[in-house]
Every structure is written in C-alpha cells, then in structure tokens.
Backbone bond lengths (Angstrom), bond angles and torsions (degrees), N, CA, C in turn:
res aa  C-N    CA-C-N  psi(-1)  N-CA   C-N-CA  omega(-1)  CA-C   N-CA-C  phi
1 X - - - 1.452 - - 1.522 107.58 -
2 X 1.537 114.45 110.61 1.085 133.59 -176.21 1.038 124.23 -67.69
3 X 1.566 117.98 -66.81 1.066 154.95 171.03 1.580 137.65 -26.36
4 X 1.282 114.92 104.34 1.626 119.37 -155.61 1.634 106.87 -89.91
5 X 0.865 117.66 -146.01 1.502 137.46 151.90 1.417 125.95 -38.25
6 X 1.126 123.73 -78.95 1.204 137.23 -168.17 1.995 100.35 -72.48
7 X 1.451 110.15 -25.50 1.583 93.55 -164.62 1.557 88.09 -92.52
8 X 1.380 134.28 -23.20 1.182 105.51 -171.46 1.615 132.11 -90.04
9 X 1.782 94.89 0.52 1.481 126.44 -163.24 2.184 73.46 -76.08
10 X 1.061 111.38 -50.42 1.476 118.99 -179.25 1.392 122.14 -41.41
11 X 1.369 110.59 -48.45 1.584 124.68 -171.04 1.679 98.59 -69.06
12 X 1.551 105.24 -45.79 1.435 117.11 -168.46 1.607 102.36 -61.04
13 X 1.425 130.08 -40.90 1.303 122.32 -155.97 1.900 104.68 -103.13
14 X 1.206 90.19 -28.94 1.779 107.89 -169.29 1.773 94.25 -85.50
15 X 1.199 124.47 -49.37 1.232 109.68 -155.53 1.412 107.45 -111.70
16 X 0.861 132.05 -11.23 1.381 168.52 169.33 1.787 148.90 -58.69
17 X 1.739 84.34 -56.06 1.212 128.57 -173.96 1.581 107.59 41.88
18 X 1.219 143.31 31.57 1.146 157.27 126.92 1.248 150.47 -36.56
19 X 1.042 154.00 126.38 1.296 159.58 -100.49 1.519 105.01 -141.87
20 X 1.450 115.96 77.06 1.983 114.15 -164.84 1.512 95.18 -73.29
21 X 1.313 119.90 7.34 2.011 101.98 176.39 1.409 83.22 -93.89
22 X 1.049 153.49 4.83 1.639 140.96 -144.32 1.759 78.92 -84.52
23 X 1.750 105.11 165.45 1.353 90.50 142.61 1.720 142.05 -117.61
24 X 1.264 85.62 80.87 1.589 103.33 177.02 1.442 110.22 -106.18
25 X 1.412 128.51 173.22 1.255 136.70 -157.41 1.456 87.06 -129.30
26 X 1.343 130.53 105.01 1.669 118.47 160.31 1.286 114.22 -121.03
27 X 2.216 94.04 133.03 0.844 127.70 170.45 1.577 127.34 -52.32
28 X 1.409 117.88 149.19 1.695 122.49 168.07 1.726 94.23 -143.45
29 X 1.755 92.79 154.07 1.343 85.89 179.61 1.207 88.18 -145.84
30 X 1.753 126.05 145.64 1.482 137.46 -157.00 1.936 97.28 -81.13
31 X 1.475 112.83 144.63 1.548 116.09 169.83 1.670 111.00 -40.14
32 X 1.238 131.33 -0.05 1.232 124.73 -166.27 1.589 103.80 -113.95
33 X 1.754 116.11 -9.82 1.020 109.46 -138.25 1.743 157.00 40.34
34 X 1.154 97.86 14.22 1.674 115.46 -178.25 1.527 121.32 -118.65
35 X 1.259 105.67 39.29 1.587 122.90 170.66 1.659 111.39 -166.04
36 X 1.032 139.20 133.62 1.428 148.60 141.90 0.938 137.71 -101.02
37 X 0.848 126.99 148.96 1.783 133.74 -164.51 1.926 97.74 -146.33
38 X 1.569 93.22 128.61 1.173 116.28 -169.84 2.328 107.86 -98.47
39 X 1.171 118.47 179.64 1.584 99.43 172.89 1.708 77.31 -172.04
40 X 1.310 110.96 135.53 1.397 120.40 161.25 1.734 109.83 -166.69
41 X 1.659 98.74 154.68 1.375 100.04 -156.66 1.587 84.15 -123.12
42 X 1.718 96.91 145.07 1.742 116.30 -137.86 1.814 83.94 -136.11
43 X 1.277 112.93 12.60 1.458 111.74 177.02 1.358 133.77 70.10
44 X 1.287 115.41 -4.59 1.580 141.58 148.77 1.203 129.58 -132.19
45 X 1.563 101.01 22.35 1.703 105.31 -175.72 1.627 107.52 155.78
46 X 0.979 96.57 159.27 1.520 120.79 -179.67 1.723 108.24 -91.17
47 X 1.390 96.35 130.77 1.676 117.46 -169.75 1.464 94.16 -92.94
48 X 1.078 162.97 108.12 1.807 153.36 145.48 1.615 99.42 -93.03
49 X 1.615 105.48 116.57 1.145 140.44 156.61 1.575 129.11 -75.41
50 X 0.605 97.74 162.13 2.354 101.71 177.92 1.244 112.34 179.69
51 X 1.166 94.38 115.68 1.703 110.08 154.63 1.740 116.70 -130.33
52 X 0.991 105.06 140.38 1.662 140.72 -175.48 1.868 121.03 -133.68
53 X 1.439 88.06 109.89 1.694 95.32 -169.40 1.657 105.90 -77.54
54 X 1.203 115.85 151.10 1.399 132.22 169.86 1.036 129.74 -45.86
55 X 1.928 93.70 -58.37 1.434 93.81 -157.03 1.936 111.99 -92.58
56 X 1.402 96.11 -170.22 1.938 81.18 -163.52 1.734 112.76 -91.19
57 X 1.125 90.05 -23.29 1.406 104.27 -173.94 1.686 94.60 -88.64
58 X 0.811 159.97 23.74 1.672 164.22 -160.88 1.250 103.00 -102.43
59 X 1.319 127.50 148.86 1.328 137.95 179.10 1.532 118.98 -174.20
60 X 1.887 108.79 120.49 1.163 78.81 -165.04 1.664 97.96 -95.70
61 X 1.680 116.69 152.26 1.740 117.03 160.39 1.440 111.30 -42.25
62 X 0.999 96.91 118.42 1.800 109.29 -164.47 1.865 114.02 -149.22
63 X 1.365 118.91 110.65 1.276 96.77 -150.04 1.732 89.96 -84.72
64 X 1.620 122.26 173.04 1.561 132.56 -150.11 1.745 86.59 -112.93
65 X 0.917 129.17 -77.72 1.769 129.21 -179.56 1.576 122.27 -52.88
66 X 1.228 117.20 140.34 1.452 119.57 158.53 1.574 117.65 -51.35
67 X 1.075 133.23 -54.52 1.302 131.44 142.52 1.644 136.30 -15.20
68 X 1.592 108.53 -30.07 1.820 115.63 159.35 1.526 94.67 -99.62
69 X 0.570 117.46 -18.81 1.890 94.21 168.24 1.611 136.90 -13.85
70 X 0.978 151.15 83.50 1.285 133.52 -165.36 1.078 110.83 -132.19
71 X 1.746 126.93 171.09 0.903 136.54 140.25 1.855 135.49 -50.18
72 X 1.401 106.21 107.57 1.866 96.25 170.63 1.456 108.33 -94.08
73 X 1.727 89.54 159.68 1.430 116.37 175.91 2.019 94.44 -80.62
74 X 1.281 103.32 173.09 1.397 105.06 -168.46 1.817 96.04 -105.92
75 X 1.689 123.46 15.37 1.557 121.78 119.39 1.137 108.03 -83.15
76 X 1.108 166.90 -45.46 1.261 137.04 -164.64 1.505 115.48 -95.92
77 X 1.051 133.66 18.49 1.538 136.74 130.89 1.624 126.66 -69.78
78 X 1.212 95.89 -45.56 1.926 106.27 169.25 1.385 110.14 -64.19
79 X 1.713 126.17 -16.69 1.621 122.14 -177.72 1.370 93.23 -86.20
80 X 1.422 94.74 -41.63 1.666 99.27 -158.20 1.930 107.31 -59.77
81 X 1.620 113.54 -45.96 1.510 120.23 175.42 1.604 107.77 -49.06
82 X 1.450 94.39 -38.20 1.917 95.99 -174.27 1.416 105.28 -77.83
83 X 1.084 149.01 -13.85 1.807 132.92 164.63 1.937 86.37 118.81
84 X 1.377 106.71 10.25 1.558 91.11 -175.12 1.858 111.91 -98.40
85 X 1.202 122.04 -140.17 1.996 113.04 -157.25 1.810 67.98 -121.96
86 X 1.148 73.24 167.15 1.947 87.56 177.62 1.472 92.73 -87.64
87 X 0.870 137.67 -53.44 1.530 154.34 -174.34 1.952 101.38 -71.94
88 X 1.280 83.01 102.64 1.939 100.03 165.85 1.313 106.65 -104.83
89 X 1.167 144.33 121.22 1.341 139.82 161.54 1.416 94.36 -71.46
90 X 1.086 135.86 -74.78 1.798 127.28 -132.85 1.686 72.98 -97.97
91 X 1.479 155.18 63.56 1.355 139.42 99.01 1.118 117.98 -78.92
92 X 1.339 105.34 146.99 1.718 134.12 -157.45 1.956 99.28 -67.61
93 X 1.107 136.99 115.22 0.969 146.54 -179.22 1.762 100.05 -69.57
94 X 1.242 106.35 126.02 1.588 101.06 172.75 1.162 121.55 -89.59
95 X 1.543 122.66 108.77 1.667 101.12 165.59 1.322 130.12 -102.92
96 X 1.575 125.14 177.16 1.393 107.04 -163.15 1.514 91.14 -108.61
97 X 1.762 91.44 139.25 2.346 98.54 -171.74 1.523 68.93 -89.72
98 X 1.467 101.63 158.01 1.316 126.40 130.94 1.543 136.84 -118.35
99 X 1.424 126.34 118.00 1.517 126.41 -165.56 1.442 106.87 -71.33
100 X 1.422 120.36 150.94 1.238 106.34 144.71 1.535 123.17 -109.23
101 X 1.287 117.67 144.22 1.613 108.74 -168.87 1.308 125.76 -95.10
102 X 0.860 112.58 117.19 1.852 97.34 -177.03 1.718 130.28 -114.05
C-alpha cells in the first residue's frame, strides 16, 4: 500500500463518490492484506493512520471488490484491528430497550 494522502482522498471521491470531509474514517487495505491505512478528516486536516501486522502468516479479513465495501459497527472495526472476521456469529447482537416512564 502505496498510497498517501492525496491518492486516497482520490479513491474516496473518484471511485467512491464519497465525501472525505464527511466524518467517517475510511479504510484501505494493501493487495497483500497485511497493512492498512486509515484517512479521516478532523476539521483542520486530514488524520492518515497505518497499521501493518508482523506476523507472516497474518491477514487482515478484508473484502477484494468495491461491491463488499461496507459500513462497520465500531465492534466490527475492533475485530477487524485484532486479526479477527468482521462477522462474529456467537457475538451478542445489541439491541436498543426502550423504557417507558411513568
């Protein structure tokens, strides 16, 4: 993963059609899967992140097409940083209670 600042502000708007002032954090992940690079805009500037795993056999779940693209929940970014699947079946699904008060 080559790609600095300026090329990924590119991918985001050109390939994308996305909005890099938004505030979302978007992910890239190198053809090898064993590096990421993060890009988020902090309202006076651009944040670029990176991580690159150690070990050799490492890989992160990373989908290959523009077409798997998605949105994560902020668990499935913390699986995804840890070397785990974005997709946990046996994690606890959160739902939202609502009380009523009386």
């Amino acid at each position: 993963m080559r790609k600095g600042q300026a090329g990924l502000i590119q991918i985001i708007q050109g390939t994308y059609d996305l909005d890099p002032y938004s505030e979302s954090l978007f992910l890239f992940c190198g053809r090898n899967a064993r590096k990421i690079k993060g890009l988020c805009w902090e309202g006076d500037g651009f944040l670029l992140l990176s991580k690159a795993l150690n070990c050799k056999d490492c890989r992160f779940q990373w989908p290959r097409t523009a077409e798997e693209a998605r949105l994560l929940t902020k668990d499935q970014f913390i699986w995804l940083m840890q070397g785990l699947a974005i997709e946990q079946p046996k994690a606890i699904k959160k739902t939202e209670v609502k009380y009523d008060l009386y």
